[in-house]
C-alpha positions as CSV (number, residue, x, y, z in Angstrom):
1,X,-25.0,13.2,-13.1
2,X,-22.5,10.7,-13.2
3,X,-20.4,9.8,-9.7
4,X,-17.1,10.4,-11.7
5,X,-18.1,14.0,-12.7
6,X,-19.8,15.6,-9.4
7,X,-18.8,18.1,-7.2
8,X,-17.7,17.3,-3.6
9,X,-20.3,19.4,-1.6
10,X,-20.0,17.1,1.2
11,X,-18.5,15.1,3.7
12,X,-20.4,12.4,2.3
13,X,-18.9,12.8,-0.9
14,X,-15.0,13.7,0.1
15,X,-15.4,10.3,1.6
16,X,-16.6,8.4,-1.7
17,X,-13.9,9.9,-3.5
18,X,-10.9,8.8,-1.0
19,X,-12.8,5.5,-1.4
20,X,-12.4,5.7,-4.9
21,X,-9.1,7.2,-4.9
22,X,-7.4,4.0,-2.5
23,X,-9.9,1.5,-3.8
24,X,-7.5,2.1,-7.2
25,X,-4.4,2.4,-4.9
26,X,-5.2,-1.2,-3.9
27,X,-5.4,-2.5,-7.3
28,X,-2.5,-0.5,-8.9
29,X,-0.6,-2.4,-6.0
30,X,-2.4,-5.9,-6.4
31,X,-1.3,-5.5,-9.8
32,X,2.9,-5.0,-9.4
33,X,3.3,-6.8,-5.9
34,X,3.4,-10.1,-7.4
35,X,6.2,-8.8,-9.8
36,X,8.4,-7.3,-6.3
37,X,7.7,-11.1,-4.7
38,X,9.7,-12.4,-7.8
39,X,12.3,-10.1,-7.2
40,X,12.7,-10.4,-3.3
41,X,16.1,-12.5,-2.4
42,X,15.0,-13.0,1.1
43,X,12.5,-15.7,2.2
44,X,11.2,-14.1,5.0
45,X,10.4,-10.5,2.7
46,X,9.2,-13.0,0.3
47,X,6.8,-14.2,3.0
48,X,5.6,-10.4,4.3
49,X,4.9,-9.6,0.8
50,X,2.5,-12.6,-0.1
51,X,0.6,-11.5,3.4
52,X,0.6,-8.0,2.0
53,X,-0.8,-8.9,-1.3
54,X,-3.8,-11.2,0.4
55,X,-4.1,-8.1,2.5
56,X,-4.1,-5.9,-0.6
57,X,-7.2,-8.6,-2.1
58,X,-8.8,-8.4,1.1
59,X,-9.0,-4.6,1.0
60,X,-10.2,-4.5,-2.4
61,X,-12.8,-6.9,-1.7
62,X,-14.1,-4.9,1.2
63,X,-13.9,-1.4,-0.9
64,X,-16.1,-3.5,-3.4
65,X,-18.6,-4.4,-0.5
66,X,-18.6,-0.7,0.5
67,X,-19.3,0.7,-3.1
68,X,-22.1,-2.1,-3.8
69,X,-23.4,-1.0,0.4
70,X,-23.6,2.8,-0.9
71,X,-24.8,2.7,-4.2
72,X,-21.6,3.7,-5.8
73,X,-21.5,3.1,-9.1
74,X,-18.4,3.7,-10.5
75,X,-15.1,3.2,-8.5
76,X,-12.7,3.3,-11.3
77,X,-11.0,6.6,-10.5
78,X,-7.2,6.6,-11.2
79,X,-4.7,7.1,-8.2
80,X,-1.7,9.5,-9.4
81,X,-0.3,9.3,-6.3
82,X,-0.2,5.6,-5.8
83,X,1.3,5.2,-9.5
84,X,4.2,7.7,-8.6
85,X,4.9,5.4,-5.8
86,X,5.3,2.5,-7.6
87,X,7.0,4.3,-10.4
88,X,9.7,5.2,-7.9
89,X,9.9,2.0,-6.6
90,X,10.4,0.4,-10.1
91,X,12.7,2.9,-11.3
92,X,14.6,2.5,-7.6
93,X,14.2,-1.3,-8.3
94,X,16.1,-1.3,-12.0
95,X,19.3,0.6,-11.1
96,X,19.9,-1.9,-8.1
97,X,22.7,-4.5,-8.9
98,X,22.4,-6.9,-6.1
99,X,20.4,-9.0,-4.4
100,X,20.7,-7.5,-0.8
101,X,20.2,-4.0,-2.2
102,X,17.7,-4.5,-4.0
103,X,15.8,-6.2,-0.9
104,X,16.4,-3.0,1.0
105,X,15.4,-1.0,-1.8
106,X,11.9,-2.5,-2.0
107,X,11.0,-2.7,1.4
108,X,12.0,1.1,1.7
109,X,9.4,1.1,-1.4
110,X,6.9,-0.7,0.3
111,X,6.9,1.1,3.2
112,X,6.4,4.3,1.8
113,X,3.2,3.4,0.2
114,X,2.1,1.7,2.9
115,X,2.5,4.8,5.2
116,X,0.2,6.5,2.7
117,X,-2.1,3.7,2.8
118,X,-2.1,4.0,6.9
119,X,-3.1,7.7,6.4
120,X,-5.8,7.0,3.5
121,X,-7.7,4.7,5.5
122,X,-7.1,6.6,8.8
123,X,-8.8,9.4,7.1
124,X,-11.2,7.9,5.5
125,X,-12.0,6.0,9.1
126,X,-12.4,9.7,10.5
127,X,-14.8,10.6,7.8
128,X,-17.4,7.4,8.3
129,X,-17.3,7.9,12.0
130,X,-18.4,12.0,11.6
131,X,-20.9,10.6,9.0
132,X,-22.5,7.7,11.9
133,X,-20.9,5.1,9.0
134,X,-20.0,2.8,12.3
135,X,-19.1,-0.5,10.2
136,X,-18.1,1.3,7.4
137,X,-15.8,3.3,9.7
138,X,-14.5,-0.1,11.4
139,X,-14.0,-1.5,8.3
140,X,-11.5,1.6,7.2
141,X,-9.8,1.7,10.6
142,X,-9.6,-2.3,10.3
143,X,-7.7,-1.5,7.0
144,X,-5.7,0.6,8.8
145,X,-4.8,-1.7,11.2
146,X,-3.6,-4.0,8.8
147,X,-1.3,-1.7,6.7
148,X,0.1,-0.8,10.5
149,X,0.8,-4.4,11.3
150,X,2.6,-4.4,7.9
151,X,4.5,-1.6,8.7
152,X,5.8,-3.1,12.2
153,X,6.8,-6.1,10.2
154,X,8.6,-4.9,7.4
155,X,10.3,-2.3,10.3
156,X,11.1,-5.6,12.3
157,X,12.7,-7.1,8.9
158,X,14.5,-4.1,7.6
159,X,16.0,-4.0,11.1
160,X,17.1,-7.5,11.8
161,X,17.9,-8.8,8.4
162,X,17.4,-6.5,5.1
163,X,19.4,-3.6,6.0
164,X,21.8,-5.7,8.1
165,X,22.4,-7.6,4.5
166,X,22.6,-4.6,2.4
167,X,25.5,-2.9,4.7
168,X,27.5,-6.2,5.0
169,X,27.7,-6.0,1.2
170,X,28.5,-2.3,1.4
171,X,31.1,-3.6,3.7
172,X,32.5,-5.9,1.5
173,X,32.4,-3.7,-1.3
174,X,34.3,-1.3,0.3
175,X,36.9,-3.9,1.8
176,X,37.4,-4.8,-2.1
177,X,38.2,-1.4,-3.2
């Protein structure tokens, strides 16, 4: 029977297809984030988003290393819930008119999806570690390390630049009307 068509009987196989389902989350995002970079106004968001995308690659690469580890054939498994993220993002992205805003905008974007990410691999840690997957489980709670350490430093960012930005120019908006 083919991987993509199974049941899930098992832990074992609840884990494969998280796996699957984040391994596409990675690549859905490898895929736009370059596009976002373009779009980001401020050097230092600039600089946390080229990080995030090797971090994205890195991920990737170690889902592939998993799936070859386990005999997985097939990891092409579509991630509706990572597309509706990005969807929102883009469709958040296009009605933004400036610079600042649209800085805020995407790291609110970001964020979101990386607070999914944090809970996928989380998860995914738990299941590995119930299974006796120790490096497999490190390598999942490693991933969710990372998307933490993302996390604190787009919060940092928002907090001491991007949303500081974003209200000056509400600010001055207002002041103009």
């Amino acid at each position: 029977m083919d991987n993509n068509n199974r049941g899930i009987s098992t832990l074992y196989d609840l884990l494969e297809y998280a796996a699957r389902k984040f391994t596409s989350s990675e690549i859905q995002l490898k895929n736009c984030l370059p596009n976002w970079i373009n779009k980001t106004g401020s050097p230092k968001l600039k600089t946390v988003l080229q990080k995030y995308l090797e971090v994205v690659q890195e991920h990737t690469k170690q889902m592939e290393d998993f799936f070859e580890e386990e005999n997985i054939r097939s990891y092409s498994l579509s991630n509706r819930i990572m597309q509706a993220y990005i969807d929102e993002t883009q469709e958040a992205l296009s009605l933004c008119n400036d610079i600042e805003i649209r800085d805020a905008c995407l790291l609110a974007g970001i964020q979101s999806i990386n607070h999914y990410k944090i809970s996928t691999y989380g998860t995914a840690a738990s299941f590995a570690n119930t299974l006796g997957m120790e490096n497999h489980a490190a390598v999942f709670h490693s991933a969710e390390v990372n998307e933490k350490q993302i996390d604190d430093r787009l919060s940092q960012l928002a907090e001491y630049e991007i949303n500081s930005k974003a209200r000056a120019h509400h600010l001055t908006e207002h002041q103009a009307n």
